[in-house]
PQR file of N, CA, C, O and H, with PARSE charges and radii, in Angstrom:
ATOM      1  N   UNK A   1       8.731   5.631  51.934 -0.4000 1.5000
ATOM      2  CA  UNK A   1       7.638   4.684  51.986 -0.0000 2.0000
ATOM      3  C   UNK A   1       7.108   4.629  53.414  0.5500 1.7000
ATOM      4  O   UNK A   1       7.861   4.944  54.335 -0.5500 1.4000
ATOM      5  N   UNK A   2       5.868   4.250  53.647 -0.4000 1.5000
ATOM      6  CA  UNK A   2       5.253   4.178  54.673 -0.0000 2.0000
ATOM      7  C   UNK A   2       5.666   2.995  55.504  0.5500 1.7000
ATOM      8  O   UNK A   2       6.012   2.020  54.838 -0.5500 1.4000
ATOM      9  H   UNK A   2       5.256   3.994  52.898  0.4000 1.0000
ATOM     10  N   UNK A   3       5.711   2.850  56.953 -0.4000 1.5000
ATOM     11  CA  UNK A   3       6.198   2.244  57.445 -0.0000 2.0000
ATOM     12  C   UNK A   3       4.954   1.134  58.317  0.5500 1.7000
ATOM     13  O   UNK A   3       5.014   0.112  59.001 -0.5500 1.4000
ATOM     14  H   UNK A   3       5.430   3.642  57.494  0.4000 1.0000
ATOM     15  N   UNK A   4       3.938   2.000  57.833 -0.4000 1.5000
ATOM     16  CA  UNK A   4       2.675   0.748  58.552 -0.0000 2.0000
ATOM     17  C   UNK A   4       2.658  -0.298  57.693  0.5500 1.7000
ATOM     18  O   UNK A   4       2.064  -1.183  58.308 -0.5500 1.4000
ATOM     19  H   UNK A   4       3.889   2.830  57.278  0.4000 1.0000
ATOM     20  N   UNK A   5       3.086  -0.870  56.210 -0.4000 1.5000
ATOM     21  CA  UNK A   5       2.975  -2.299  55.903 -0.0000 2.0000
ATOM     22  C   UNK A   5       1.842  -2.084  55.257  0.5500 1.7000
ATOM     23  O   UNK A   5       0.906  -1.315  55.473 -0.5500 1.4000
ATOM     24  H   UNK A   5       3.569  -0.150  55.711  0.4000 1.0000
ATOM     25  N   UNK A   6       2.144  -3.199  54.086 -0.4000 1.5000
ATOM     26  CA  UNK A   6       0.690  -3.537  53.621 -0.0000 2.0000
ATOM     27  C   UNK A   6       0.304  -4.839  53.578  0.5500 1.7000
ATOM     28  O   UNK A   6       0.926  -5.660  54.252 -0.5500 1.4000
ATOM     29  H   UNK A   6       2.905  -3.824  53.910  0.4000 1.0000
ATOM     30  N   UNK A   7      -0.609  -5.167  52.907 -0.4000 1.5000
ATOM     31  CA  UNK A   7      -1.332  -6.779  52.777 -0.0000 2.0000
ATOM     32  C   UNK A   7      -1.336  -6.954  51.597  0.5500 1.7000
ATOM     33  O   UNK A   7      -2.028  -6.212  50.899 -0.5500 1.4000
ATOM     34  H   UNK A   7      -1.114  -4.500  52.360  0.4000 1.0000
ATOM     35  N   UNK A   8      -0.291  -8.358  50.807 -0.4000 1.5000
ATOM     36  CA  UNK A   8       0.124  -9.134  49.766 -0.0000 2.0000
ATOM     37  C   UNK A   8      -1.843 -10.649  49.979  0.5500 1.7000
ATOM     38  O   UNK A   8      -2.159 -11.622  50.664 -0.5500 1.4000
ATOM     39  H   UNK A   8       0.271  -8.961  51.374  0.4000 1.0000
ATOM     40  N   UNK A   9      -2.342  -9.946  49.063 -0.4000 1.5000
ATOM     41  CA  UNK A   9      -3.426 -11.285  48.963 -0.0000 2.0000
ATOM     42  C   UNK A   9      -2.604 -12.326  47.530  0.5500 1.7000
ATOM     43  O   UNK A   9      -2.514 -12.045  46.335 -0.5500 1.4000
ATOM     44  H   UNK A   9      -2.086  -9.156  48.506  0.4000 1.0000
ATOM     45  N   UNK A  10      -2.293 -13.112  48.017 -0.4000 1.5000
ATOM     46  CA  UNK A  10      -1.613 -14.263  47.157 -0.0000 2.0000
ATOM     47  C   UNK A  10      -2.012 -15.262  46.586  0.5500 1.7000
ATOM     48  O   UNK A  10      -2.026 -15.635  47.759 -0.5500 1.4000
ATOM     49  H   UNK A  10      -2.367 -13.340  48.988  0.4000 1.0000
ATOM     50  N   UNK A  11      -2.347 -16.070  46.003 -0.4000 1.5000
ATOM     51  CA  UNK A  11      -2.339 -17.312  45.161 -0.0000 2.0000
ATOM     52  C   UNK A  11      -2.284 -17.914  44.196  0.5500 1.7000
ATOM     53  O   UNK A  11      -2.135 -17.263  43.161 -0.5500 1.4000
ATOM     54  H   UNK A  11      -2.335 -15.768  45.050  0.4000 1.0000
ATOM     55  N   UNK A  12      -2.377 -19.408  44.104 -0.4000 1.5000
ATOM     56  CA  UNK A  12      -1.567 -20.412  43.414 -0.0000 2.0000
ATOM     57  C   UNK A  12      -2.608 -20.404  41.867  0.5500 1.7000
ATOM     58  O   UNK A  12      -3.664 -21.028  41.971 -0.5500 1.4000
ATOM     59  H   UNK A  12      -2.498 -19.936  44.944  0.4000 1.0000
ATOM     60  N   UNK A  13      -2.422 -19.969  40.989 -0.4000 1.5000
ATOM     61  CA  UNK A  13      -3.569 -19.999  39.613 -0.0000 2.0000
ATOM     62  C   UNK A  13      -2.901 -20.879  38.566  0.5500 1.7000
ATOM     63  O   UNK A  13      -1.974 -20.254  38.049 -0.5500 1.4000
ATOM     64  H   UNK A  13      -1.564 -19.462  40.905  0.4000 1.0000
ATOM     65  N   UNK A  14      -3.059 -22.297  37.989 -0.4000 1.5000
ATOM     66  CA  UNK A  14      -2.465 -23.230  36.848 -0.0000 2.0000
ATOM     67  C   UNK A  14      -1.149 -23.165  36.253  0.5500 1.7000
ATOM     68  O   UNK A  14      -0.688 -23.293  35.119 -0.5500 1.4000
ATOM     69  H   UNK A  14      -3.812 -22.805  38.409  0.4000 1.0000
ATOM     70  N   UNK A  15      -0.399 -22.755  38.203 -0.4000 1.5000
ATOM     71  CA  UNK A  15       1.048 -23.224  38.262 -0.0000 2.0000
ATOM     72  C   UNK A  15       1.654 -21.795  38.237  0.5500 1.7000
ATOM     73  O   UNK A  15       2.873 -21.650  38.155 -0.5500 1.4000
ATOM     74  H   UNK A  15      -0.774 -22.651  39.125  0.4000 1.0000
ATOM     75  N   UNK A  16       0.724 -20.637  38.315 -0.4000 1.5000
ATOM     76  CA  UNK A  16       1.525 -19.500  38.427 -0.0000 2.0000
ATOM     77  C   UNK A  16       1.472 -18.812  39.793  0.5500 1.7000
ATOM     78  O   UNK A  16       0.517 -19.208  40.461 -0.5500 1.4000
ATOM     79  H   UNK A  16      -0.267 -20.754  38.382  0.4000 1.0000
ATOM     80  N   UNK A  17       2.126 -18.024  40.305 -0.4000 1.5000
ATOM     81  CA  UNK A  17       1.532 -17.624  41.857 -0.0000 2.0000
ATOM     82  C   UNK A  17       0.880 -16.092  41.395  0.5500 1.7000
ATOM     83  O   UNK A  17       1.582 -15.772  40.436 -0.5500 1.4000
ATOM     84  H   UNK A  17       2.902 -17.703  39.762  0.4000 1.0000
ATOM     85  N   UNK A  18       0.018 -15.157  41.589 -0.4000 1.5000
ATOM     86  CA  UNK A  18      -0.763 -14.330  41.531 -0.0000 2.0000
ATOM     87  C   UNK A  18      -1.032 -13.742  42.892  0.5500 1.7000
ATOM     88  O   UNK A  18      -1.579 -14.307  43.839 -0.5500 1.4000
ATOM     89  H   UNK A  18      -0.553 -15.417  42.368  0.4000 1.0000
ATOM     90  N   UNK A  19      -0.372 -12.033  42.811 -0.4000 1.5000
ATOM     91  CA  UNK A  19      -1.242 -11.383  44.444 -0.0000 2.0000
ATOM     92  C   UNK A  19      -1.458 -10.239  43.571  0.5500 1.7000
ATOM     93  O   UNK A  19      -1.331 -10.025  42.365 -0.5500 1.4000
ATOM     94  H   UNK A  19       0.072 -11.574  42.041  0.4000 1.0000
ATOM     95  N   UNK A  20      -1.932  -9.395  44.877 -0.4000 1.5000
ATOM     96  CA  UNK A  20      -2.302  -7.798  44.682 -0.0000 2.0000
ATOM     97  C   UNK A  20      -1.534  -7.406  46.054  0.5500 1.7000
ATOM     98  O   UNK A  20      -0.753  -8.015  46.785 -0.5500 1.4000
ATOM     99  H   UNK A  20      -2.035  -9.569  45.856  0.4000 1.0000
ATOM    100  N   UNK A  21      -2.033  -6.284  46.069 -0.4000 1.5000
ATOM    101  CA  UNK A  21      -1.704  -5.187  47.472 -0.0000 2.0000
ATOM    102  C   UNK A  21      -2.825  -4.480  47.481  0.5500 1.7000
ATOM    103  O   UNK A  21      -3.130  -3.500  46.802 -0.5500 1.4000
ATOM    104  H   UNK A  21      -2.667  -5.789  45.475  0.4000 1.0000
ATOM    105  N   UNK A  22      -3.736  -5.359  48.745 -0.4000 1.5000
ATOM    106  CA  UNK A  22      -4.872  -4.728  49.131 -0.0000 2.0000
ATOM    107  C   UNK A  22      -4.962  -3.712  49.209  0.5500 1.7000
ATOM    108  O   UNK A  22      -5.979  -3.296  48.655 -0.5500 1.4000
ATOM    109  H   UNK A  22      -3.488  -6.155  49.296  0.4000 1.0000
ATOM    110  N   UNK A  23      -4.092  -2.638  49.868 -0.4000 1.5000
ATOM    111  CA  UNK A  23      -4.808  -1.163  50.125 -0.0000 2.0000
ATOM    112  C   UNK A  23      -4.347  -0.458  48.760  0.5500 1.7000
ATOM    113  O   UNK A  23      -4.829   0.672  48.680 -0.5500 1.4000
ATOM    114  H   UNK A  23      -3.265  -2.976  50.318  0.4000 1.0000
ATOM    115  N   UNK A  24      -3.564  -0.802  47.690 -0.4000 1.5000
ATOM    116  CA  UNK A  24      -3.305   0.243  46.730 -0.0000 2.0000
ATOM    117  C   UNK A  24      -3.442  -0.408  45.310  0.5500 1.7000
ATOM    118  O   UNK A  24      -2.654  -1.146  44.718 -0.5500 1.4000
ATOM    119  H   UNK A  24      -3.172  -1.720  47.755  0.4000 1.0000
ATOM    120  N   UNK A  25      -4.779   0.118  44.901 -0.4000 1.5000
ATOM    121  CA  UNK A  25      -5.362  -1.087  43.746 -0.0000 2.0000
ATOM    122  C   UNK A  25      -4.380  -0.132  42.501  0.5500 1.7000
ATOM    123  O   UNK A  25      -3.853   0.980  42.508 -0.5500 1.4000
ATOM    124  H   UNK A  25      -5.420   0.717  45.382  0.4000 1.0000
ATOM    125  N   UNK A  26      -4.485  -1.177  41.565 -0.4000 1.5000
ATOM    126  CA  UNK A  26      -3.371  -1.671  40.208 -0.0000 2.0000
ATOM    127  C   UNK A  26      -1.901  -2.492  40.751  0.5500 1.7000
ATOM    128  O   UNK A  26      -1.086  -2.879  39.913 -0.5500 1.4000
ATOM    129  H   UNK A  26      -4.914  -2.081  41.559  0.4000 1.0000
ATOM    130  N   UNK A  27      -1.745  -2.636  41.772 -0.4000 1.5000
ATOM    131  CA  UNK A  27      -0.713  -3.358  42.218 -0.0000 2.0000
ATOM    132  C   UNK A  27      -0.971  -4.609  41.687  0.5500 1.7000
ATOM    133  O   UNK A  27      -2.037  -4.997  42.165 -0.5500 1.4000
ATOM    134  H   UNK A  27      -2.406  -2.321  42.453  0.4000 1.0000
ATOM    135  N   UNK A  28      -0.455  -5.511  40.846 -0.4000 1.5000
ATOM    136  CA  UNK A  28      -0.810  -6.875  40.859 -0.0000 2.0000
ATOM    137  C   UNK A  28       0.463  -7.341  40.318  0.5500 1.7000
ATOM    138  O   UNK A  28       1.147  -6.524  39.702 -0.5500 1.4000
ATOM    139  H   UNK A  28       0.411  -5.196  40.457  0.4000 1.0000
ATOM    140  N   UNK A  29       0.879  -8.543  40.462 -0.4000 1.5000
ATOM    141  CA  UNK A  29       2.043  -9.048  39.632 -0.0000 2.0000
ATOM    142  C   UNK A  29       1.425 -10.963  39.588  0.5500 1.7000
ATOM    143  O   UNK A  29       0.515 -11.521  40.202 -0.5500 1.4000
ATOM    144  H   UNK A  29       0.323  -9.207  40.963  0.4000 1.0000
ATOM    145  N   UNK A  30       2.347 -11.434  38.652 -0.4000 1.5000
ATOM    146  CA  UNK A  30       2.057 -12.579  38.431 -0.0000 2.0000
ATOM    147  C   UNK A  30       3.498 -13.235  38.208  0.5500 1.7000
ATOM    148  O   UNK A  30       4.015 -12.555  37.321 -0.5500 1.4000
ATOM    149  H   UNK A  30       3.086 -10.981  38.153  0.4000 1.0000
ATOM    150  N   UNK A  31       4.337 -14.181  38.577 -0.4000 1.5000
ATOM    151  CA  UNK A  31       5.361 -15.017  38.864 -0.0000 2.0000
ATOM    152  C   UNK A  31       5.212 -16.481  38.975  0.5500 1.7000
ATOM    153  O   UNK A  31       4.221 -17.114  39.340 -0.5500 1.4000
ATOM    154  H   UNK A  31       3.918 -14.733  39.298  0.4000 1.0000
ATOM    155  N   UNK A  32       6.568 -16.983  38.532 -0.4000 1.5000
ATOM    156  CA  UNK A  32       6.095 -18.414  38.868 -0.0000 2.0000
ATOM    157  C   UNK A  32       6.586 -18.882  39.944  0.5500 1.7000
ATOM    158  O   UNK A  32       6.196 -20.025  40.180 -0.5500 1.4000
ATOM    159  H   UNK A  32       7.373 -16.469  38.236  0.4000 1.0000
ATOM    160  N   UNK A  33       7.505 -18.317  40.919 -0.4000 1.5000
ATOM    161  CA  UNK A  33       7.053 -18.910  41.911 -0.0000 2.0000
ATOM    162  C   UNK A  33       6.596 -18.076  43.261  0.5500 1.7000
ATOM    163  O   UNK A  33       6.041 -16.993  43.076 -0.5500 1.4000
ATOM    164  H   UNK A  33       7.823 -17.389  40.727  0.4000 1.0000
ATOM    165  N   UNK A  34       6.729 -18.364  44.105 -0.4000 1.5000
ATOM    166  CA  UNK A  34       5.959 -17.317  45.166 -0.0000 2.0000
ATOM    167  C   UNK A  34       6.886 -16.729  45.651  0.5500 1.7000
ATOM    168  O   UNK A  34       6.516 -15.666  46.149 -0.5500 1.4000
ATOM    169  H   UNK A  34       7.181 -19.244  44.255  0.4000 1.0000
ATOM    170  N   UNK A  35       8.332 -16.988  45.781 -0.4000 1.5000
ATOM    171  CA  UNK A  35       9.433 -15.675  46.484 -0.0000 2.0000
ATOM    172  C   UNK A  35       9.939 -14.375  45.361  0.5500 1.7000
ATOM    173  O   UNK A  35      10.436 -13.259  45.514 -0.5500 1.4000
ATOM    174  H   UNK A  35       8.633 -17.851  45.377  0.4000 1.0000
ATOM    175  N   UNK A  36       9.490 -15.241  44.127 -0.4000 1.5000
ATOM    176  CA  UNK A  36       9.629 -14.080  42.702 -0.0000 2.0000
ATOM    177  C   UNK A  36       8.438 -13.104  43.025  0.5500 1.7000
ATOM    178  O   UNK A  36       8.481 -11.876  43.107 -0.5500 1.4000
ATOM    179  H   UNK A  36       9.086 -16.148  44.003  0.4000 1.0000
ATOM    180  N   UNK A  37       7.475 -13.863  43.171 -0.4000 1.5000
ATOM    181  CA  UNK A  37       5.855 -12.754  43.257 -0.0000 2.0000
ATOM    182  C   UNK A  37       6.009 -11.725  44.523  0.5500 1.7000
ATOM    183  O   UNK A  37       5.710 -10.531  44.520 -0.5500 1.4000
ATOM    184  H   UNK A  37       7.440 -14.860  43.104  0.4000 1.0000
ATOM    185  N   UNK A  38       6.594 -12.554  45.696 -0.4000 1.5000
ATOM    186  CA  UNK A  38       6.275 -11.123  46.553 -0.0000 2.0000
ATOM    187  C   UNK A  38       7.715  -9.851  45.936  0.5500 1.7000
ATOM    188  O   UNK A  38       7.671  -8.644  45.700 -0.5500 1.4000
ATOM    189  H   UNK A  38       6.837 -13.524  45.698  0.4000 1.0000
ATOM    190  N   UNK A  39       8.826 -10.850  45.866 -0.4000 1.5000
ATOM    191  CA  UNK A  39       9.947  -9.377  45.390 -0.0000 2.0000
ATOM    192  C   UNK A  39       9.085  -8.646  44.421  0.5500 1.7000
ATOM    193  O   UNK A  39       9.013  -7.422  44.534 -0.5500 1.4000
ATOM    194  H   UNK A  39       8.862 -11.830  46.057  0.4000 1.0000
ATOM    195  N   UNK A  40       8.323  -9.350  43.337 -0.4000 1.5000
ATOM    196  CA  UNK A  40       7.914  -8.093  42.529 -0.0000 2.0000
ATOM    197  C   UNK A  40       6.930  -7.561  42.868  0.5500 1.7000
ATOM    198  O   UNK A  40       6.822  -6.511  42.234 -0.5500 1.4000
ATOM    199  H   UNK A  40       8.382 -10.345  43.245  0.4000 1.0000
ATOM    200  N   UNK A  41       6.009  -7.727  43.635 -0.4000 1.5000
ATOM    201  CA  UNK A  41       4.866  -7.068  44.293 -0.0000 2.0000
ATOM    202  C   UNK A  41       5.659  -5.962  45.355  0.5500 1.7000
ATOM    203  O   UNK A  41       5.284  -4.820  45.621 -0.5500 1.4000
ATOM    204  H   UNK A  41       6.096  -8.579  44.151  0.4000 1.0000
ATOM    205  N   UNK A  42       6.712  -6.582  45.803 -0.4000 1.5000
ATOM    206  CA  UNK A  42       7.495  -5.161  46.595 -0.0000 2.0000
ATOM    207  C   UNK A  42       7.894  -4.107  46.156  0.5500 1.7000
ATOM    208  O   UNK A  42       7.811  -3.007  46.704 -0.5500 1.4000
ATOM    209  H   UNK A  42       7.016  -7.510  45.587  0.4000 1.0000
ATOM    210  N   UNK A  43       8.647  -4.525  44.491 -0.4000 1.5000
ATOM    211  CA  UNK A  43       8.937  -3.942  43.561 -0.0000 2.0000
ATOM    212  C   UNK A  43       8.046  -2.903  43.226  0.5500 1.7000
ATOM    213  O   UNK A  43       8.562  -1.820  42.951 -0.5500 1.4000
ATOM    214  H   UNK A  43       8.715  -5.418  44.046  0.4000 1.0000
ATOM    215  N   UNK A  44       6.726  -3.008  43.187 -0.4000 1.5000
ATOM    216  CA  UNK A  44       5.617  -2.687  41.926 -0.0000 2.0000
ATOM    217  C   UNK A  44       5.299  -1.569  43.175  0.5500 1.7000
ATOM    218  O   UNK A  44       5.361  -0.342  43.095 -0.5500 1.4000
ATOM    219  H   UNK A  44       6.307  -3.888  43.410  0.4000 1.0000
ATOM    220  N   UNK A  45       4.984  -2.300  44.209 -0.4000 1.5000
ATOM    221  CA  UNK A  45       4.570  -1.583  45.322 -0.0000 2.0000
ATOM    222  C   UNK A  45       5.590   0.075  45.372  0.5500 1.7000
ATOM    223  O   UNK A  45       5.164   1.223  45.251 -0.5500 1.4000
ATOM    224  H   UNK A  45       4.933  -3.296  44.274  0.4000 1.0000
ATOM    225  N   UNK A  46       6.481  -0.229  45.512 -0.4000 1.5000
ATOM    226  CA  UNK A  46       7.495   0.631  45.707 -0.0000 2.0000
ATOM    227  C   UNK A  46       6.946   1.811  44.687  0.5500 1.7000
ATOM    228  O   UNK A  46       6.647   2.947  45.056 -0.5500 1.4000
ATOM    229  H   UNK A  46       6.826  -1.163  45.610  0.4000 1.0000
ATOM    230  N   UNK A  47       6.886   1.415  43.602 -0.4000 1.5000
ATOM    231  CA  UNK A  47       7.306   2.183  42.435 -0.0000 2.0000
ATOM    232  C   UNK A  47       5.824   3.222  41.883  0.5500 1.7000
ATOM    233  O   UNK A  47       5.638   4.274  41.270 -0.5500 1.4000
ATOM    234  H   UNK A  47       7.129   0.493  43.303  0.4000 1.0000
ATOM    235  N   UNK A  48       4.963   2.093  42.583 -0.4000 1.5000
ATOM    236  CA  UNK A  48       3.101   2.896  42.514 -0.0000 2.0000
ATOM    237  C   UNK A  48       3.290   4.085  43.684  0.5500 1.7000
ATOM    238  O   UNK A  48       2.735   5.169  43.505 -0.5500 1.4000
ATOM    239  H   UNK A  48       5.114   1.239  43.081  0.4000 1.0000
ATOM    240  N   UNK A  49       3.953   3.886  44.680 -0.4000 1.5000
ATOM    241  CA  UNK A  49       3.895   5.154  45.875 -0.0000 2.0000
ATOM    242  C   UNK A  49       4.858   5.994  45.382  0.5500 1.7000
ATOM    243  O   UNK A  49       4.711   7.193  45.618 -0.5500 1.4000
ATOM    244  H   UNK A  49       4.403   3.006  44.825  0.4000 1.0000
ATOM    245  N   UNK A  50       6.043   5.548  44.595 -0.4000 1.5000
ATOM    246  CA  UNK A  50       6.461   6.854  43.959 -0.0000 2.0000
ATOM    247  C   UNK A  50       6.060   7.947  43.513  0.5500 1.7000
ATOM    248  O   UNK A  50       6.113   9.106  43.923 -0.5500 1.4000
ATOM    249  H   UNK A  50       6.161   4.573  44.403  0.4000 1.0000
ATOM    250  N   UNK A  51       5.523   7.302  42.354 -0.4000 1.5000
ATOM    251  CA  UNK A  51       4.435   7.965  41.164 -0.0000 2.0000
ATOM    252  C   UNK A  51       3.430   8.435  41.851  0.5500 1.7000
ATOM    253  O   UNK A  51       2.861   9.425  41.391 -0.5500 1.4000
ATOM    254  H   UNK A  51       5.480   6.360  42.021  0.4000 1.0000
ATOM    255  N   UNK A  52       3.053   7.971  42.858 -0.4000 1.5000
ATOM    256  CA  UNK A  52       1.781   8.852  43.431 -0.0000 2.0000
ATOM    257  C   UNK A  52       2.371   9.485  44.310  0.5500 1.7000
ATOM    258  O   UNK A  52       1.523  10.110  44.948 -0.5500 1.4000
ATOM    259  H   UNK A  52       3.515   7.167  43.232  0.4000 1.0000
ATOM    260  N   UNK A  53       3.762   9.736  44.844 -0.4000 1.5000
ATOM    261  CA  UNK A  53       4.086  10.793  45.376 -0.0000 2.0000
ATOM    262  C   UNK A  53       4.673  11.890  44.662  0.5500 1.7000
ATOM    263  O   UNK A  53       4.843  13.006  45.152 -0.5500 1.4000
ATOM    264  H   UNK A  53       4.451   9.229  44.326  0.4000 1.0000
ATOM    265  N   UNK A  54       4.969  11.562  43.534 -0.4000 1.5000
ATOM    266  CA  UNK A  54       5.679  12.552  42.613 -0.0000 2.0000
ATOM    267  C   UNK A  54       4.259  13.143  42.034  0.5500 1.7000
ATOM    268  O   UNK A  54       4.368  14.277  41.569 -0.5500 1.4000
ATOM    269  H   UNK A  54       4.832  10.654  43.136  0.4000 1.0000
ATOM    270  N   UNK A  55       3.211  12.680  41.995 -0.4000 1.5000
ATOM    271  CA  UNK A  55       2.072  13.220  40.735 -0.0000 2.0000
ATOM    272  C   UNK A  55       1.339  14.187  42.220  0.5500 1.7000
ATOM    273  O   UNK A  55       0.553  15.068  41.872 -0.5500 1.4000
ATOM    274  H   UNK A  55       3.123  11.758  42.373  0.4000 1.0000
ATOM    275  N   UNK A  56       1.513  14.079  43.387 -0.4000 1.5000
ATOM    276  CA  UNK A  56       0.455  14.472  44.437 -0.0000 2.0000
ATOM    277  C   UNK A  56       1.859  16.198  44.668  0.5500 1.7000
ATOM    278  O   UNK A  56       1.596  17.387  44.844 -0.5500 1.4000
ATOM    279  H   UNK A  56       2.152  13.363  43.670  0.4000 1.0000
ATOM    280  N   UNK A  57       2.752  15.726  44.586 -0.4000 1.5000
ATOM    281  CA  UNK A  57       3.623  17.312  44.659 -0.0000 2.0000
ATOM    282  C   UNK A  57       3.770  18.011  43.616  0.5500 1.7000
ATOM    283  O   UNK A  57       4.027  19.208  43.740 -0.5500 1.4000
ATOM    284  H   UNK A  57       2.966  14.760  44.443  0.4000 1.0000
ATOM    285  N   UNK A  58       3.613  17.297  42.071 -0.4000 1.5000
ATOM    286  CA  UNK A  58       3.406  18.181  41.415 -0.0000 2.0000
ATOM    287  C   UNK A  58       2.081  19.207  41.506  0.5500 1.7000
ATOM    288  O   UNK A  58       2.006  20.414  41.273 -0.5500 1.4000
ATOM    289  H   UNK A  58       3.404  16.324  41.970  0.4000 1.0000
ATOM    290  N   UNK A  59       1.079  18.254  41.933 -0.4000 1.5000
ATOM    291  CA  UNK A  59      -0.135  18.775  41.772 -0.0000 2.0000
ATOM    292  C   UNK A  59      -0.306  19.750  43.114  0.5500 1.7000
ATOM    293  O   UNK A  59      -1.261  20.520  43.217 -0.5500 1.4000
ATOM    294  H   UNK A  59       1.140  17.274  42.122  0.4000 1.0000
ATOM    295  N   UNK A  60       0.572  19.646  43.971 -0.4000 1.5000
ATOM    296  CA  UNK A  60       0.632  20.724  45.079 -0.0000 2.0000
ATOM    297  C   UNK A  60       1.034  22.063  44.888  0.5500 1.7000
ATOM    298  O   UNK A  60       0.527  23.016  45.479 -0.5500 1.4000
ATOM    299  H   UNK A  60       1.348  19.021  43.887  0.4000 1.0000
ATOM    300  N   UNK A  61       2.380  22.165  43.669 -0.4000 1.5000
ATOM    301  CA  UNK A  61       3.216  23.298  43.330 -0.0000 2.0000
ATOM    302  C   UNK A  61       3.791  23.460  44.565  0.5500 1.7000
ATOM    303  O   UNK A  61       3.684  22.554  45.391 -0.5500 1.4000
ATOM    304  H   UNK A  61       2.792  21.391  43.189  0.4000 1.0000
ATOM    305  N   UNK A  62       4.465  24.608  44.858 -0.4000 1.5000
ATOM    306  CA  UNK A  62       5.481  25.067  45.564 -0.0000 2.0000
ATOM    307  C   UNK A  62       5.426  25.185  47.206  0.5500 1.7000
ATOM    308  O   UNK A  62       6.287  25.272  48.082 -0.5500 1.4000
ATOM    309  H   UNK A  62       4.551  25.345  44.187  0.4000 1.0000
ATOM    310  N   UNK A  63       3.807  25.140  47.186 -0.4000 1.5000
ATOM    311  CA  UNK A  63       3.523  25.638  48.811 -0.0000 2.0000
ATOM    312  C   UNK A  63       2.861  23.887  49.146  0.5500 1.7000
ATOM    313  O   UNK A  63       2.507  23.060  48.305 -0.5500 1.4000
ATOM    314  H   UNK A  63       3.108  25.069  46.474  0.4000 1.0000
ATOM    315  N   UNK A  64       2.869  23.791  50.266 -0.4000 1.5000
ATOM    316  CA  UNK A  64       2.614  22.205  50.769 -0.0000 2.0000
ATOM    317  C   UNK A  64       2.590  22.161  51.741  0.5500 1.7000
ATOM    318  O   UNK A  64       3.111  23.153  52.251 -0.5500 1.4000
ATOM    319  H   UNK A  64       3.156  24.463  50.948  0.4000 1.0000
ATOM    320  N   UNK A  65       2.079  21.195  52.681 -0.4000 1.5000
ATOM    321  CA  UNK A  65       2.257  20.413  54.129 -0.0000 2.0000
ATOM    322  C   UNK A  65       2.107  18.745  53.644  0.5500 1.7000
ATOM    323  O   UNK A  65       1.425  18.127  52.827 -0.5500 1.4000
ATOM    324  H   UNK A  65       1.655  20.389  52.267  0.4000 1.0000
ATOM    325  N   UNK A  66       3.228  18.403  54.714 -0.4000 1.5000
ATOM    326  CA  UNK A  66       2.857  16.713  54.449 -0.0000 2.0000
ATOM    327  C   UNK A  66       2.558  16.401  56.094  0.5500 1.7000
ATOM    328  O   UNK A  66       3.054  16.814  57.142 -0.5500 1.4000
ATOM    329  H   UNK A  66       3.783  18.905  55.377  0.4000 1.0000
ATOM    330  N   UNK A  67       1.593  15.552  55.785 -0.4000 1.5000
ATOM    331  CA  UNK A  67       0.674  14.959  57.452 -0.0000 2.0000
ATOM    332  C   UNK A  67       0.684  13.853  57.497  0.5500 1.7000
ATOM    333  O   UNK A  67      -0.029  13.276  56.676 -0.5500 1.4000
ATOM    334  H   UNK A  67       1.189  15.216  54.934  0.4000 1.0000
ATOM    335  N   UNK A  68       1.398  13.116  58.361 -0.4000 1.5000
ATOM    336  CA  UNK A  68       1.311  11.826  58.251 -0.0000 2.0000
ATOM    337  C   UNK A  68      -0.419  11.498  58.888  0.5500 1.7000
ATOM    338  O   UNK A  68      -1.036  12.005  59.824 -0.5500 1.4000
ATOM    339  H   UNK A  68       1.977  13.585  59.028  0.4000 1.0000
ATOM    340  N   UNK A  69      -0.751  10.538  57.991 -0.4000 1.5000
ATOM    341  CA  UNK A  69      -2.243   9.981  58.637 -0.0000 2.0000
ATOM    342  C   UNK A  69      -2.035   8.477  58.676  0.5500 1.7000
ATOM    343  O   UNK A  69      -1.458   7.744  57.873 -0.5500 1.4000
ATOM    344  H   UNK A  69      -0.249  10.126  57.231  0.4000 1.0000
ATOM    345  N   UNK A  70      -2.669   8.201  59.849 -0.4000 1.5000
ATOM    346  CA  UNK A  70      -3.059   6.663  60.545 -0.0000 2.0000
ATOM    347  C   UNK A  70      -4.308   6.221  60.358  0.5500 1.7000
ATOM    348  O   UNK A  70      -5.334   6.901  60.365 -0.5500 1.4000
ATOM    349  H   UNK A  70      -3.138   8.797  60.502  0.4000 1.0000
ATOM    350  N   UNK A  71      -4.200   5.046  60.189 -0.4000 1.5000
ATOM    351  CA  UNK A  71      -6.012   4.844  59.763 -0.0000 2.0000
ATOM    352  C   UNK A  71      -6.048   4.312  61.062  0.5500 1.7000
ATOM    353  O   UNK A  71      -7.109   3.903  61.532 -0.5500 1.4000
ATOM    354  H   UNK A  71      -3.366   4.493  60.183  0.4000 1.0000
TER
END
């Protein structure tokens, strides 16, 4: 996982807590309280950069470079 961090946008919706993860859209989770929401937004987080690292090497095949980029 990347080590620059991301941004949890959070809030309170008719008693449930609700975020995303700004830079990597489908991330969303919904919890009831707010230390459940970020573990599973860490969770979810985790598991979306998997899958998009496993689907980006398949789609590389055998030959590759990995580059780290900084925005």
């Amino acid at each position: 996982m990347s080590t620059t961090g991301y941004t949890a946008i959070i809030t309170r919706d008719d008693g449930w807590w609700i975020g995303w993860i700004e830079e990597i859209p489908g991330v969303n989770c919904q919890e009831e309280t707010r230390e459940k929401l970020l573990k599973s937004l860490t969770e979810a987080l985790s598991e979306a950069i998997e899958m998009n690292r496993s689907d980006a090497l398949s789609a590389a095949g055998d030959s590759y470079e990995e580059i780290a980029i900084t925005p």
